[in-house]
Every structure is written in C-alpha cells, then in structure tokens.
C-alpha positions in Angstrom: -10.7 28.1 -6.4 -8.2 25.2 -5.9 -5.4 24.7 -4.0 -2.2 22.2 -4.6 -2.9 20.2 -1.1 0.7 19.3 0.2 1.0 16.6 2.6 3.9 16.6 5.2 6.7 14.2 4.9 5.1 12.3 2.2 6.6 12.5 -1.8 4.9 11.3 -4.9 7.2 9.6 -7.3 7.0 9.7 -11.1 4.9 7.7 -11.5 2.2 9.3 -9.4 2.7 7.0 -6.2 2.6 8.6 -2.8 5.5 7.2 -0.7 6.7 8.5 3.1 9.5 10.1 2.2 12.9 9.1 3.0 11.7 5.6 2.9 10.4 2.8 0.4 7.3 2.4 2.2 4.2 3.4 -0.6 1.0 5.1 0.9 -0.7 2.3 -0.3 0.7 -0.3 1.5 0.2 1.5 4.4 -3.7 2.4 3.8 -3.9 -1.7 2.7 -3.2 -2.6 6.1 -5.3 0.0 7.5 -8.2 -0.7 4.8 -7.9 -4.4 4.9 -6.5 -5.3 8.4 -8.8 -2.7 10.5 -5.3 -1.6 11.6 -5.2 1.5 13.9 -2.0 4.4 13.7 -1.0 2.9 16.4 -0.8 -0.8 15.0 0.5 0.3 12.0 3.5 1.5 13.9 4.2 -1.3 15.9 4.2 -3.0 12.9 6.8 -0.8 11.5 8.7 1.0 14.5 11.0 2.4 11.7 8.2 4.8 10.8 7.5 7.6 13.2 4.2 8.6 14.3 4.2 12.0 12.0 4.8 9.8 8.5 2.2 6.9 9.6 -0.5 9.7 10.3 0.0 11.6 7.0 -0.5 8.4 5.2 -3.8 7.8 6.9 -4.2 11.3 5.8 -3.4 11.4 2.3 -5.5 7.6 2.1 -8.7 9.4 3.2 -8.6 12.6 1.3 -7.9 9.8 -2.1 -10.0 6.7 -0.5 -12.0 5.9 -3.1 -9.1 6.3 -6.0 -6.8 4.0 -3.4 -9.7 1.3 -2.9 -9.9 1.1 -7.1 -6.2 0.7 -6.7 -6.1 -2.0 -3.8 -8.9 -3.6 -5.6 -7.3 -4.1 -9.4 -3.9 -5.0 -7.3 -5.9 -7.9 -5.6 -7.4 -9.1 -9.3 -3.9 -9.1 -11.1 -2.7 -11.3 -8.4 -5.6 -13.2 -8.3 -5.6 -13.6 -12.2 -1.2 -14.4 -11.9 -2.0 -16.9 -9.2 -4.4 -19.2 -11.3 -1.3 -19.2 -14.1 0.7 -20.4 -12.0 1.8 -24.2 -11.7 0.8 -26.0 -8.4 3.6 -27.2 -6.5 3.1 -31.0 -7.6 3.4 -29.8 -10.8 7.1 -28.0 -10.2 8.1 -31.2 -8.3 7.4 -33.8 -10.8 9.0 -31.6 -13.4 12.3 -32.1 -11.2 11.8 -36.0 -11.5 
C-alpha cells in the first residue's frame, strides 16, 4: 500500500523541486545549510527571519524523508561548479585583457 505523503506548506514546482511555498527559498538550499553547515532549525531561522518556524521545520522534514536523493543532488551541484570554476579565467587574466 502507498500513500502520496504531503508535506505542509511546502510546493514542488515543475520541475520536481521542493520549495516553501509562498517563497523562492528551494528545500535544498535549506537542507545544504543544514547538511553542510551543521546548522540547527533554529540557526537556519536566524539566518532567514523571513521564514517561520512551521516552513523551516517541514524542510528539515521533507530533507530527511529524501536525504539520500538530496545528498546526490548537493553533491553533482558542488561538481558542476567545481567543473565551471576551473573554465573560468583568473582574475589577472580578465585584467590584462582590459590593458
């Protein structure tokens, strides 16, 4: 038997990203700074006072009921950057083309 889980103000786009709903904030920003930062509920929302308590708690949620799918995620995010950032020119490199 399965059930559709539905997760209190949280939406999933499209595109199949969780975001709090009403705002721009992505779930997976939000489980990145937990994940990566060791960040608690409560740090997360001094970091961001313009979430409330209720949307910062449903993220945490929704991140551990789809950790491992999110971690993938975080990780292939941090090798595309890492794979853009070696493409792209040092900063001697922009200035001397301005010379």
């Amino acid at each position: 038997m399965s059930a559709a889980i539905q997760y209190p103000h949280l939406v999933v786009d499209a595109d199949g990203r969780a975001l709090v709903a009403g705002t721009r904030y992505k779930v997976l920003h939000l489980a990145g700074e937990h994940y990566h930062y060791g960040w608690s509920a409560e740090e997360l929302l001094e970091q961001h006072p313009d979430l409330r308590p209720e949307q910062v708690y449903a993220a945490l949620t929704y991140f551990y009921d789809h950790r491992d799918a999110m971690i993938r995620e975080m990780r292939a995010a941090e090798q595309s950057a890492g794979d853009l950032a070696g493409r792209r020119p040092s900063r001697g490199a922009l200035l001397e083309r301005l010379i």
